[in-house]
VOZA-943224 format. One line per 4 residues: number of its first residue (from 1); their letters; for each residue x, y, z of N, C-alpha, C, O. Coordinates in steps of 0.1 Angstrom, whole numbers. Layout:
<rs>
NUM) a) X Y Z X Y Z X Y Z X Y Z; ... $
</rs>
This chain:
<rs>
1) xxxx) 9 -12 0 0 0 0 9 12 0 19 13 7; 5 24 -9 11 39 -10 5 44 -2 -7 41 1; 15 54 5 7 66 14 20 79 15 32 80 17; 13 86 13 17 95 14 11 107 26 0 109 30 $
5) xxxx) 29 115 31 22 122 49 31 136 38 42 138 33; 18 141 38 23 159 35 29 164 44 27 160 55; 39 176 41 46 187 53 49 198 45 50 197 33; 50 205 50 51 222 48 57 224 33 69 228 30 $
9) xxxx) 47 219 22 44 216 9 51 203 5 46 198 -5; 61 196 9 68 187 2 60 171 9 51 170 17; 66 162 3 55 148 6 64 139 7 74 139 0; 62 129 17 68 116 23 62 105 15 49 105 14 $
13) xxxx) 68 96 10 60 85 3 67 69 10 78 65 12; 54 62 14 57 51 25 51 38 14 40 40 9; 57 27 12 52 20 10 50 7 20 60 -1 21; 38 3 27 39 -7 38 25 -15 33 16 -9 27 $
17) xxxx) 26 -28 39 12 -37 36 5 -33 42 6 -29 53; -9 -34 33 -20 -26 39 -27 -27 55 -33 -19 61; -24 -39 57 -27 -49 71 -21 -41 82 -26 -37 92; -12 -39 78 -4 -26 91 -11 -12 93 -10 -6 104 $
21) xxxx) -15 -9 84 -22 3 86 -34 2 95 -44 -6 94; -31 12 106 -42 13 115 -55 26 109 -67 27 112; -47 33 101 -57 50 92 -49 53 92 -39 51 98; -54 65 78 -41 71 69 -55 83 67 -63 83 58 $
25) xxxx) -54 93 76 -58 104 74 -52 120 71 -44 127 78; -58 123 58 -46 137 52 -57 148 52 -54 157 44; -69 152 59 -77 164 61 -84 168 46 -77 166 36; -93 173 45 -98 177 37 -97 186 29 -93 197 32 $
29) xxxx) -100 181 14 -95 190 2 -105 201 2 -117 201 4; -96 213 -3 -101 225 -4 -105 232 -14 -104 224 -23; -109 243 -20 -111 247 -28 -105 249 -38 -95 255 -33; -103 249 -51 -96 251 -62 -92 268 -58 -99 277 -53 $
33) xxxx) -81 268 -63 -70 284 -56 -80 293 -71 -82 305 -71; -83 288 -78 -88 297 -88 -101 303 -86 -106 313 -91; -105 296 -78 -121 301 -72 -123 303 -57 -133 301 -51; -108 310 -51 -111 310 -39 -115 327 -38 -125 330 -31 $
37) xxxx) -109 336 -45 -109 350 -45 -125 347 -48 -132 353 -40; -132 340 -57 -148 340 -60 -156 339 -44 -165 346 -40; -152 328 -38 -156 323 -23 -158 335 -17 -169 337 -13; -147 346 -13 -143 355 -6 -154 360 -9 -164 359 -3 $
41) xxxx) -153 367 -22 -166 378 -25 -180 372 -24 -190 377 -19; -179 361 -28 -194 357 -26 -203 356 -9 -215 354 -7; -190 357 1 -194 357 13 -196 368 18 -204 370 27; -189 376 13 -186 390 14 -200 398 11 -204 408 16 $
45) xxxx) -207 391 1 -221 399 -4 -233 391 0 -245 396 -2; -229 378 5 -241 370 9 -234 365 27 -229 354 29; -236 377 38 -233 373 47 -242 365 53 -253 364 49; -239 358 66 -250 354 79 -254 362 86 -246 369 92 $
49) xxxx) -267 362 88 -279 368 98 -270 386 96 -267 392 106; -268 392 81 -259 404 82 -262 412 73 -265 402 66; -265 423 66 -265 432 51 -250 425 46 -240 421 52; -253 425 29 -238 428 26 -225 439 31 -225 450 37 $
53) xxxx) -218 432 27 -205 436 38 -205 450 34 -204 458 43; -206 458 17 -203 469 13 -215 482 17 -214 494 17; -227 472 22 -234 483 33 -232 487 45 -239 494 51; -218 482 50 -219 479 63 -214 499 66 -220 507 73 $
57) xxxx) -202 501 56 -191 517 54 -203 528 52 -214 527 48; -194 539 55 -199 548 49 -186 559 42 -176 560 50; -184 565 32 -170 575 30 -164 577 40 -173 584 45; -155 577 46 -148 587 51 -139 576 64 -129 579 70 $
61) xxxx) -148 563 67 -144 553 77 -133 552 77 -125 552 68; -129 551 94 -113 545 91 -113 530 95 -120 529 105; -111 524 93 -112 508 93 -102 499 98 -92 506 98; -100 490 102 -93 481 113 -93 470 105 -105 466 102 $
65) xxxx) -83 462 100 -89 446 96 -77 440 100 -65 442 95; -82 431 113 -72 425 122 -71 411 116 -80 404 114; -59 410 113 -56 400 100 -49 387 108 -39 391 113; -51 377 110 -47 363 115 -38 357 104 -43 354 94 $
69) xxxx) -25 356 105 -12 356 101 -12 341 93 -7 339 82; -20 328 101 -22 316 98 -31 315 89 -36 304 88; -34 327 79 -49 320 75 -40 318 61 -29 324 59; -52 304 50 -45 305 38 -48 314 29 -59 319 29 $
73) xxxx) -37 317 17 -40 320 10 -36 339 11 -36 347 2; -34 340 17 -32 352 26 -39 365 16 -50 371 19; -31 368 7 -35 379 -2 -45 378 -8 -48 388 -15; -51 367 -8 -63 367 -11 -77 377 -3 -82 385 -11 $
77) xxxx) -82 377 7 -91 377 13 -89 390 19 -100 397 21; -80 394 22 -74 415 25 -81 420 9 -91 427 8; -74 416 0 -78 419 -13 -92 425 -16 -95 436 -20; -102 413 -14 -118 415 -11 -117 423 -2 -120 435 -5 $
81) xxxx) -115 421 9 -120 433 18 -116 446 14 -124 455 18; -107 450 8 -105 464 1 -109 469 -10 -110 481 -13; -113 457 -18 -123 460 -29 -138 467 -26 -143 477 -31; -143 457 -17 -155 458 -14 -152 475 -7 -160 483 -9 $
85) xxxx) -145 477 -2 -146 487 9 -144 502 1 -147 514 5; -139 498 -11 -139 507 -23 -149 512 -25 -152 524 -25; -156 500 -28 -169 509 -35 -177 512 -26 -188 516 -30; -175 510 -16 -180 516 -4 -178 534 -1 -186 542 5 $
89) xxxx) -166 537 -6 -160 548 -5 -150 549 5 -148 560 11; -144 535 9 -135 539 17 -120 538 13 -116 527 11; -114 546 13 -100 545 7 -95 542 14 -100 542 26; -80 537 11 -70 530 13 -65 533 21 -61 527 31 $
93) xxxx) -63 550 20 -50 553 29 -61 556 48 -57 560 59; -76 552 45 -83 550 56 -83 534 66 -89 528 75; -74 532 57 -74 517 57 -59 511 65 -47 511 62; -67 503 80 -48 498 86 -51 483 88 -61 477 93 $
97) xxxx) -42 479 85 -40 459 87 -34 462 98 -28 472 99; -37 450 112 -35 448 122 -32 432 120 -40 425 114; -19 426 126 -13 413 128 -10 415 137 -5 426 140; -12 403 150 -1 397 159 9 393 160 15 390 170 $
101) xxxx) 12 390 145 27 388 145 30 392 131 22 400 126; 41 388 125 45 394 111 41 384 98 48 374 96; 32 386 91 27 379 79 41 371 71 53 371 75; 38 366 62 54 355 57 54 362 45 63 362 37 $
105) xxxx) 40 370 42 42 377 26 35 388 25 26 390 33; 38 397 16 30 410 16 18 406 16 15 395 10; 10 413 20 -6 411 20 -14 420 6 -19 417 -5; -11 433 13 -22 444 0 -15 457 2 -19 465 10 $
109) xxxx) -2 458 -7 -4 473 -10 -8 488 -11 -17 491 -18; -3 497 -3 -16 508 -2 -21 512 12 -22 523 18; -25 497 17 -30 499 32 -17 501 44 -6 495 43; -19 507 52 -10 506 65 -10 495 70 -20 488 72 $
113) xxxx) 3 491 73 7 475 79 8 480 95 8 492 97; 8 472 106 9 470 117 11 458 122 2 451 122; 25 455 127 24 443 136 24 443 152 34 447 158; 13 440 160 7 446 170 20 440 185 22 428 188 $
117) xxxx) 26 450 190 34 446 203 24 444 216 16 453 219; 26 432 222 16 431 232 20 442 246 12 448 253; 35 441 248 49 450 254 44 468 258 43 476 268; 43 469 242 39 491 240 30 495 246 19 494 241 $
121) xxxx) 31 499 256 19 506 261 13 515 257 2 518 262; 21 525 243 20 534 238 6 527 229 -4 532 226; 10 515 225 1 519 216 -11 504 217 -14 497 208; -16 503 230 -26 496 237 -34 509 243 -29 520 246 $
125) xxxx) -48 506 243 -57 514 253 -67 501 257 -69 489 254; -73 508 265 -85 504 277 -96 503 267 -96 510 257; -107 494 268 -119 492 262 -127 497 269 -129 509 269; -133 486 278 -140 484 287 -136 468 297 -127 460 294 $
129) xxxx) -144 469 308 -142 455 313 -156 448 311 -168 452 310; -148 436 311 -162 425 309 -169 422 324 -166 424 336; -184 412 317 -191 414 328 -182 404 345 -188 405 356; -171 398 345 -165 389 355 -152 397 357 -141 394 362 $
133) xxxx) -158 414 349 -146 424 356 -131 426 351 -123 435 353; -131 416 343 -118 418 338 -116 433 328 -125 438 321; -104 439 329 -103 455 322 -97 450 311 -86 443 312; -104 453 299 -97 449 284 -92 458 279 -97 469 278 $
137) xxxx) -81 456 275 -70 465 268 -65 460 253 -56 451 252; -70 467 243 -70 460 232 -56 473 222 -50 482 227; -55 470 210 -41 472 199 -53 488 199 -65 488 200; -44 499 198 -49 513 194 -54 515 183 -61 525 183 $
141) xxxx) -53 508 173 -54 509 160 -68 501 157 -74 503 146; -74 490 169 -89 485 168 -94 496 177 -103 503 173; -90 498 189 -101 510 196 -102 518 189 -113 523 188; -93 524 180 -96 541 174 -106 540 162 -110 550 156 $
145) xxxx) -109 527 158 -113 526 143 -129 529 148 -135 525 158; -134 537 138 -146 534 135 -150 523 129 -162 523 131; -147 513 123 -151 498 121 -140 490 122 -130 494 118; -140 474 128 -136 471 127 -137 459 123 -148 455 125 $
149) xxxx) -127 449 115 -133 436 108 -122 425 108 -113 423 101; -128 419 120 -113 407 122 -118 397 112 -129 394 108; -102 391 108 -104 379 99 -95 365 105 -82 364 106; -104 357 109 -94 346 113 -95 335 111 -106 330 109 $
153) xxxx) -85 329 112 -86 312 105 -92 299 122 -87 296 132; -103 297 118 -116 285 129 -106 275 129 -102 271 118; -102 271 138 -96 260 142 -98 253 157 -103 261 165; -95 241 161 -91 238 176 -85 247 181 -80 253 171 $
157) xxxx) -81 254 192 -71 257 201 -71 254 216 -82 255 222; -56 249 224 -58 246 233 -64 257 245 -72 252 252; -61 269 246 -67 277 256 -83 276 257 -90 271 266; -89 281 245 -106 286 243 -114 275 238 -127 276 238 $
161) xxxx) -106 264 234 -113 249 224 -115 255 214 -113 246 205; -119 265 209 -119 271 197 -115 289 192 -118 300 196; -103 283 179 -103 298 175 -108 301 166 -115 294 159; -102 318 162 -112 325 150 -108 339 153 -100 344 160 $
165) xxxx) -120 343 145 -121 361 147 -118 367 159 -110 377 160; -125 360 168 -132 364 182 -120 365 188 -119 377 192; -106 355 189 -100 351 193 -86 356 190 -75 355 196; -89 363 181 -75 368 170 -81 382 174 -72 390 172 $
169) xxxx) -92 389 180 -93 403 187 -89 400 197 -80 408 202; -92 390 203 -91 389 222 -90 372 229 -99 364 231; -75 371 230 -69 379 234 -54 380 227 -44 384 232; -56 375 212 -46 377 200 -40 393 202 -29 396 200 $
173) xxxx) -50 401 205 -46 419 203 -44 426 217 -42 439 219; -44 420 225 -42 425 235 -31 430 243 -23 437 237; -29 428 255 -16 434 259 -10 421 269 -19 413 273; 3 417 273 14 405 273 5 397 289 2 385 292 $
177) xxxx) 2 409 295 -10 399 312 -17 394 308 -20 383 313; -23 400 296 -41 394 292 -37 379 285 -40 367 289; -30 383 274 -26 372 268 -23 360 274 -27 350 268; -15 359 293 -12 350 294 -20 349 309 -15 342 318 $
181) xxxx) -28 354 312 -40 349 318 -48 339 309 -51 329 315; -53 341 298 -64 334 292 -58 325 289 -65 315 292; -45 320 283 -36 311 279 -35 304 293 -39 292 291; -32 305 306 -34 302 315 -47 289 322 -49 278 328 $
185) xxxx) -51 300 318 -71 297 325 -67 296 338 -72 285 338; -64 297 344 -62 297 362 -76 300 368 -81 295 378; -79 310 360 -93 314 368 -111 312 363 -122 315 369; -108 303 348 -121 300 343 -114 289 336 -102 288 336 $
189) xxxx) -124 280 329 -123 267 318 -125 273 306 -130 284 302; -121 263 300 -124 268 279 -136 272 280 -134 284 278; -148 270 281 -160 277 277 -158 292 281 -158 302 273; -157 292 295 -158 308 299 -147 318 293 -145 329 298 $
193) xxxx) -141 314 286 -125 322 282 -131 322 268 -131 333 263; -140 309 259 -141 315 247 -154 325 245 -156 333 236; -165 323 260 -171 334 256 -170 347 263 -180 353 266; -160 351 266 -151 359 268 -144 364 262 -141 376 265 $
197) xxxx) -138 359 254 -137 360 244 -146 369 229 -141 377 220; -159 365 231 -170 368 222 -173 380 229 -172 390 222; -177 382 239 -178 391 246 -172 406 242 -178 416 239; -159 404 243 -156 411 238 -155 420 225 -151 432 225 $
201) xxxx) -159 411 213 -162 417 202 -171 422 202 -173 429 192; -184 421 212 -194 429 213 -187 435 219 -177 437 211; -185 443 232 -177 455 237 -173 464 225 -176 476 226; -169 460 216 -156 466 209 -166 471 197 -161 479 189 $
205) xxxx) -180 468 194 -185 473 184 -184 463 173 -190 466 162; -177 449 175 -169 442 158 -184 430 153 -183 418 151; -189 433 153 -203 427 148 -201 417 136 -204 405 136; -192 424 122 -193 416 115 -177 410 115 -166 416 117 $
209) xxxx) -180 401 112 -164 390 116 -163 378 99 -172 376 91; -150 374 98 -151 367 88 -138 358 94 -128 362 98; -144 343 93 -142 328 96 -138 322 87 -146 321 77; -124 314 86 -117 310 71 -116 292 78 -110 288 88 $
213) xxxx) -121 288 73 -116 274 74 -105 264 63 -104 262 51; -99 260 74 -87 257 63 -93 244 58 -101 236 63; -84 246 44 -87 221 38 -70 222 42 -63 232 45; -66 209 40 -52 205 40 -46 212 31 -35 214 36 $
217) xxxx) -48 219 19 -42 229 11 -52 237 8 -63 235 3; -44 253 13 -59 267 8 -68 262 17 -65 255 26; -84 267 11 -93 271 21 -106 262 13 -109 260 2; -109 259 27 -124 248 25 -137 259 24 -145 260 15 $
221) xxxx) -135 266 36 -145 275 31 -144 292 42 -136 295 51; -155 298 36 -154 310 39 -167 315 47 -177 317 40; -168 318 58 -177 324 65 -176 337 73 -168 341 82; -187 343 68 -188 359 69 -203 360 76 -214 354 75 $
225) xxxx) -197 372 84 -213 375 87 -215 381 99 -205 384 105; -227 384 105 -225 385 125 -219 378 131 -217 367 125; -213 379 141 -201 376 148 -206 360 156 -197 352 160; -217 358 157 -224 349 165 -232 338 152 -231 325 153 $
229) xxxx) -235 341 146 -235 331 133 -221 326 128 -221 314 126; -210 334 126 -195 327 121 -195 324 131 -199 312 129; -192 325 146 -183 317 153 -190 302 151 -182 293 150; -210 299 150 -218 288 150 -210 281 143 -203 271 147 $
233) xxxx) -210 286 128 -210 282 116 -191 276 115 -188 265 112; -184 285 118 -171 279 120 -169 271 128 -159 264 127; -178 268 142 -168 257 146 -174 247 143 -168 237 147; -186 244 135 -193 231 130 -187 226 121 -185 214 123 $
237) xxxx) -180 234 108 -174 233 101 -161 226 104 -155 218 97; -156 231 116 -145 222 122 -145 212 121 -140 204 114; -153 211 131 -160 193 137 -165 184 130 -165 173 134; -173 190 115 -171 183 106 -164 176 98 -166 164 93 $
241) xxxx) -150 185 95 -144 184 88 -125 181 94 -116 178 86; -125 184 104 -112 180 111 -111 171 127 -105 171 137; -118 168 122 -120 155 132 -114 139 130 -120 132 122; -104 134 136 -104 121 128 -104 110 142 -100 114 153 $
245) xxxx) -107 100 139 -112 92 146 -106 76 140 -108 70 129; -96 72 151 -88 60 145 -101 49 153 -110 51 161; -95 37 143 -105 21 152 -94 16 166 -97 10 176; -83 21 164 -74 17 176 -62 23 173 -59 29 163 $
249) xxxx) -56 21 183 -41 30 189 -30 23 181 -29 11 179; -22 31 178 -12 23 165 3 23 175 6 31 184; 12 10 170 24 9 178 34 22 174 43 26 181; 32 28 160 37 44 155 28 52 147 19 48 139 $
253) xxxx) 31 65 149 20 71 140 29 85 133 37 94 138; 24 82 121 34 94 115 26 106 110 20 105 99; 27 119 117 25 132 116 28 142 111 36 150 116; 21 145 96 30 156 93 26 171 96 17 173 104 $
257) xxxx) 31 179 90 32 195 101 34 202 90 44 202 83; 19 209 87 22 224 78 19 219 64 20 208 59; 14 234 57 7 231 43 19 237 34 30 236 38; 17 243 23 25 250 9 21 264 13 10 268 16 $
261) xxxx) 32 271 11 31 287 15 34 292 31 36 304 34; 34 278 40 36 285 51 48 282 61 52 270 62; 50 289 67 66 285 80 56 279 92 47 285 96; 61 267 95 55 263 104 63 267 119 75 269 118 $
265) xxxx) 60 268 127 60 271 139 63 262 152 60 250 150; 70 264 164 66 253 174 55 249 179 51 238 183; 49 261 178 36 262 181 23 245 173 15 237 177; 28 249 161 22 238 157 26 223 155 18 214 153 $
269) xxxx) 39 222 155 51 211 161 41 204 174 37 193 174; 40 213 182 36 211 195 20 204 193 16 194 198; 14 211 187 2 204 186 -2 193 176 -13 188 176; 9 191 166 6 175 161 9 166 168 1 156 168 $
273) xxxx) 24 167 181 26 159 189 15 156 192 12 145 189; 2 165 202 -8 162 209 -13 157 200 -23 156 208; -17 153 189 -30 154 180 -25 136 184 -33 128 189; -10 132 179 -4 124 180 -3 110 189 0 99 188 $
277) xxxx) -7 120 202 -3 112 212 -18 107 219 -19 101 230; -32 110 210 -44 106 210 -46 93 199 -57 88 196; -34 90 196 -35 78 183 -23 66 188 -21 55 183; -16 70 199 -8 62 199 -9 52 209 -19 51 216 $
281) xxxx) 2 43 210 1 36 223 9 42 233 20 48 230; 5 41 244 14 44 255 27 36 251 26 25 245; 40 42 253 51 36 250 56 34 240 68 30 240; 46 37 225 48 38 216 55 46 205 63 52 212 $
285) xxxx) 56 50 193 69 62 192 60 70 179 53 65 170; 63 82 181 53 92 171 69 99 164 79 102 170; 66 98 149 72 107 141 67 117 134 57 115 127; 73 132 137 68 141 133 74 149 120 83 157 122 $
289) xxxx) 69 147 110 77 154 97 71 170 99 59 173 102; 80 178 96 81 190 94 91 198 92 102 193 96; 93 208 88 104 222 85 103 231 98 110 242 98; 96 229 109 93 238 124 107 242 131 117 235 132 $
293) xxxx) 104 257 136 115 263 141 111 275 143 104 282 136; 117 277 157 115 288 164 122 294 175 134 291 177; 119 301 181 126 306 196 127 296 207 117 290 211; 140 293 214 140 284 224 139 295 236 148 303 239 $
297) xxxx) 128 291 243 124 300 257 128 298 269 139 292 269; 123 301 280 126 294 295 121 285 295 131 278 295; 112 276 294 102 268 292 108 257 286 106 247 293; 115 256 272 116 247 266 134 247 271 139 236 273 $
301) xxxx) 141 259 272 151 256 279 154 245 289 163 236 288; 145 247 300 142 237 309 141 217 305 146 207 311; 135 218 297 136 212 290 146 206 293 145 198 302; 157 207 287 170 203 283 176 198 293 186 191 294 $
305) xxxx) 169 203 304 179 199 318 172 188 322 176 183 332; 160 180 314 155 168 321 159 153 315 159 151 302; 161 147 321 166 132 315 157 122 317 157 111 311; 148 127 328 132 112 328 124 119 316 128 131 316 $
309) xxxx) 115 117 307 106 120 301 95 124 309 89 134 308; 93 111 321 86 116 332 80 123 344 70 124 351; 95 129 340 93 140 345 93 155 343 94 165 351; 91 154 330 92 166 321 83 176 332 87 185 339 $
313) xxxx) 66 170 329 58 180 331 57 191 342 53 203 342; 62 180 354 74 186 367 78 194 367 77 204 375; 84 192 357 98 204 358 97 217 354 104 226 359; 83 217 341 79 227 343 76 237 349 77 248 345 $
317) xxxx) 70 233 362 61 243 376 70 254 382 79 253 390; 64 265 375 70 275 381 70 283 368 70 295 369; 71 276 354 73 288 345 61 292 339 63 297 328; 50 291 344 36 290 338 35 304 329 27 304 319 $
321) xxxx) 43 316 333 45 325 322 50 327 315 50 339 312; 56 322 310 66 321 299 59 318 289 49 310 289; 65 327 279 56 328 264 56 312 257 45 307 254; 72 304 255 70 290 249 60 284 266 59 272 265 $
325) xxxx) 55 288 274 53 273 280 40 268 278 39 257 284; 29 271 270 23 262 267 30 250 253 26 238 253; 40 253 243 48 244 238 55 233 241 57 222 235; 61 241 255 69 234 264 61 220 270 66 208 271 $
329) xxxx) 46 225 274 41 213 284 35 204 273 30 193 275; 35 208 259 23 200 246 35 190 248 31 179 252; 48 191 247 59 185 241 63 178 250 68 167 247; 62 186 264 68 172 279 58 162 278 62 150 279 $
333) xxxx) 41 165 277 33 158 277 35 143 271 35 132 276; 39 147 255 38 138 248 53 131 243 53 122 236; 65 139 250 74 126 257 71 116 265 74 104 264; 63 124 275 58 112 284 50 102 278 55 91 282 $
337) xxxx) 44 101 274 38 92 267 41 83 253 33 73 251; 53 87 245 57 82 235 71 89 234 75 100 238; 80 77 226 89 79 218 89 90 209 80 90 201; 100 102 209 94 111 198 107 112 190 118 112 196 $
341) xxxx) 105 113 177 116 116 166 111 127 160 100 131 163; 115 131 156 110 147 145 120 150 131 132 148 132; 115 153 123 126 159 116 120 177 114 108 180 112; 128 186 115 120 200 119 132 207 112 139 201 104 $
345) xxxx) 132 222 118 140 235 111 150 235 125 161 241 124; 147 229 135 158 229 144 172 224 140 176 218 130; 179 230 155 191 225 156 195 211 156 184 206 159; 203 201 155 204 187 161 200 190 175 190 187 181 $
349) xxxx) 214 198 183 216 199 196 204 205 202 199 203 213; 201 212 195 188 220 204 175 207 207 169 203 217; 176 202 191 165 191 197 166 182 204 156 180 211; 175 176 206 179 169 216 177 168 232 175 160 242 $
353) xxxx) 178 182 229 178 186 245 162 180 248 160 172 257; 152 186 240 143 187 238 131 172 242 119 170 239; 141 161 248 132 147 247 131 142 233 125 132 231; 137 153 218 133 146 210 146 136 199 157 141 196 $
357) xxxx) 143 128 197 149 123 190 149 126 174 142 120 166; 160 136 170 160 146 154 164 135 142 173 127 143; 156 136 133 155 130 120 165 143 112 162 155 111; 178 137 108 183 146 101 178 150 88 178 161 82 $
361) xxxx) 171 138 82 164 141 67 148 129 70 149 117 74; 137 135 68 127 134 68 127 117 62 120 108 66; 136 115 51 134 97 47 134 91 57 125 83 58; 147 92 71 144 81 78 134 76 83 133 65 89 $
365) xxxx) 123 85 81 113 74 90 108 69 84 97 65 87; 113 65 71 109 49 62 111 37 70 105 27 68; 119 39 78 126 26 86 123 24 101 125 14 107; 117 34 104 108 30 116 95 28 111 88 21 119 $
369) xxxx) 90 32 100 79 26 94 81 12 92 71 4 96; 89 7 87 91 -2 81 95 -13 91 97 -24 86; 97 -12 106 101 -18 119 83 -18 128 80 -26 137; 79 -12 125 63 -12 125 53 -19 128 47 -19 118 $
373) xxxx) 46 -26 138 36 -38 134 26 -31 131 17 -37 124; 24 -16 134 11 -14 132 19 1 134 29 4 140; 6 12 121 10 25 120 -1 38 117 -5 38 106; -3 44 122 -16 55 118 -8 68 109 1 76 114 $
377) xxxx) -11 68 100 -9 83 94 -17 98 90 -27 97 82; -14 109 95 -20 120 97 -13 133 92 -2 139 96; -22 135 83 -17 149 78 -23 160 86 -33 161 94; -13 168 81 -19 185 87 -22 179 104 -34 182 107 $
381) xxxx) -16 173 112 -17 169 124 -18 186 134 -23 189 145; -13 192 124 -15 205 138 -30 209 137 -33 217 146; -39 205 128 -51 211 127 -64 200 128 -76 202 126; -60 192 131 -64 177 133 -68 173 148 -59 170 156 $
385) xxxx) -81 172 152 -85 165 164 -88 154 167 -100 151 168; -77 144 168 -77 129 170 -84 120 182 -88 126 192; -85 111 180 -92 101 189 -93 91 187 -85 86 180; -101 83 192 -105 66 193 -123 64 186 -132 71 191 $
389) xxx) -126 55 174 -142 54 177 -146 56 189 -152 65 194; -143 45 193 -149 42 207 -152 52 221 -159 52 231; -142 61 213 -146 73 228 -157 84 227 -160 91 237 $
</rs>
């Protein structure tokens, strides 16, 4: 049997008897790239429970479009939004893009770029507080706007159980406490943090929101509209569509990380492991194909100083604010529980440190494939919510 495990555009090809395969899941195909700019607009003029988008302006708006760095296709969907906003009568130079971090490619021309510091206090202000009191402090550039229109890519995430728009305002734009309070939860569970989340885009006036769902390559689909219809409508779409569900736990499972067009992250390293370590056996060994690489923190530093796997998650206690440490505990987690190899954008030595065992070239894990009694395979594992039938 052929199979092939996609990574951050390039592809692994395994040949093993079919009998060994426990699932071989690669996420769902997306739209043809030729008709995705069509999708955009067509959502754009046929919103949920909303007027079209180009009634929303009036001349003279200054506008906010808080742009989520991960979504696909990137220049696509800014593009519509400035068209539409055209004929609205809103020009360009009325016009500022807001990122939480720095996009991998130019976006649109014309508009003001901003990559938002959670750090500046200069350029954070006060909203309001929500109703459990918390004081919101959001990017200057969404409070000052007379409209504002976050765009973000619906996915799992571990803080809120689900991201998006909502999520990519608050607490994506906010300032470095808020951020790692919610990332936290110390003081509420996922539900209360994601509608707290929502919450807040009411506060803030952001009514109409636009929800990108990814396929394994580009975009499955496009949801626009009131802020409370996309979030419905995107996370169904998830749950539909990125959910995978093995018959049983495989003795390895091979994971790949990241689509075409994009730099993958630890961030998402970290969450195939987990996706990974819901498919495996205890004791069993997960390979992770990917190009991932990033900043080594306090968090993942630590790391390096542990030699039980067992004790990884230990070792952590105490760095609960540190920016890597939700990566840090995805990655102690799922040492503890499996053998891990990777092949990534890391160091050798760095990885090492790391509990992981570094694939210098992505082929070898033909041969832990191939040492195998049984194997599950999963693409796009960072966007992927794994499990058992039976559970």
């Amino acid at each position: 049997m052929r199979v092939v495990v996609d990574f951050q555009g390039e592809g692994l090809e395994f040949e093993i008897p079919e009998d060994r395969v426990v699932a071989d899941w690669r996420g769902p195909e997306g739209l043809d790239p030729a008709v995705a700019a069509a999708a955009v607009a067509g959502a754009l003029e046929r919103p949920l429970d909303f007027p079209p988008f180009r009634q929303v302006f009036v001349p003279g708006d200054r506008v906010t479009i808080a742009l989520d760095p991960a979504i696909p296709q990137a220049r696509v969907v800014p593009g519509a939004l400035i068209e539409a906003l055209g004929r609205s009568g809103v020009g360009r130079q009325t016009i500022t893009i807001v990122t939480p971090s720095p996009m991998g490619e130019a976006v649109e021309p014309g508009a003001s770029m901003e990559v938002h510091d959670p750090d500046d206090r200069t350029r954070i202000a006060y909203l309001a507080s929500t109703k459990e009191g918390r004081r919101v402090y959001l990017n200057r550039s969404v409070t000052d706007a007379d409209v504002v229109v976050p765009v973000g890519l619906v996915g799992y995430d571990p803080d809120l159980g689900y991201r998006g728009p909502w999520s990519l305002l608050f607490p994506g734009l906010s300032d470095r406490a808020t951020v790692q309070a919610m990332r936290s939860g110390a003081d509420r569970g996922r539900e209360a943090r994601l509608e707290e989340s929502s919450e807040v885009s009411w506060l803030l006036g952001s009514q109409f929101q636009v929800g990108l769902v990814p396929a394994a390559a580009g975009l499955l689909e496009v949801v626009a509209g009131r802020d409370a219809a996309v979030r419905e409508r995107g996370i169904a779409a998830v749950e539909e569509n990125w959910t995978m569900r093995a018959p049983e736990r495989a003795e390895l499972v091979v994971a790949g990380v990241g689509g075409p067009g994009f730099t993958s992250t630890l961030e998402d390293l970290a969450a195939a492991m987990e996706t990974a370590s819901g498919l495996v056996r205890r004791g069993g060994r997960i390979v992770v194909l990917s190009r991932a690489a990033g900043p080594i923190g306090p968090a993942l530093q630590r790391l390096s100083s542990v030699d039980d796997p067992g004790e990884a998650v230990a070792a952590l206690r105490g760095l609960e604010e540190a920016d890597d440490y939700p990566v840090a505990l995805r990655i102690a987690r799922a040492a503890a529980w499996a053998d891990l190899f990777v092949a990534s954008g890391l160091d050798t030595e760095v990885a090492e440190g790391l509990l992981i065992a570094p694939l210098e070239r992505p082929e070898q894990a033909r041969r832990l494939v191939a040492n195998a009694g049984s194997v599950t395979f999963v693409g796009r594992a960072e966007l992927t919510r794994a499990g058992l039938e039976a559970e």
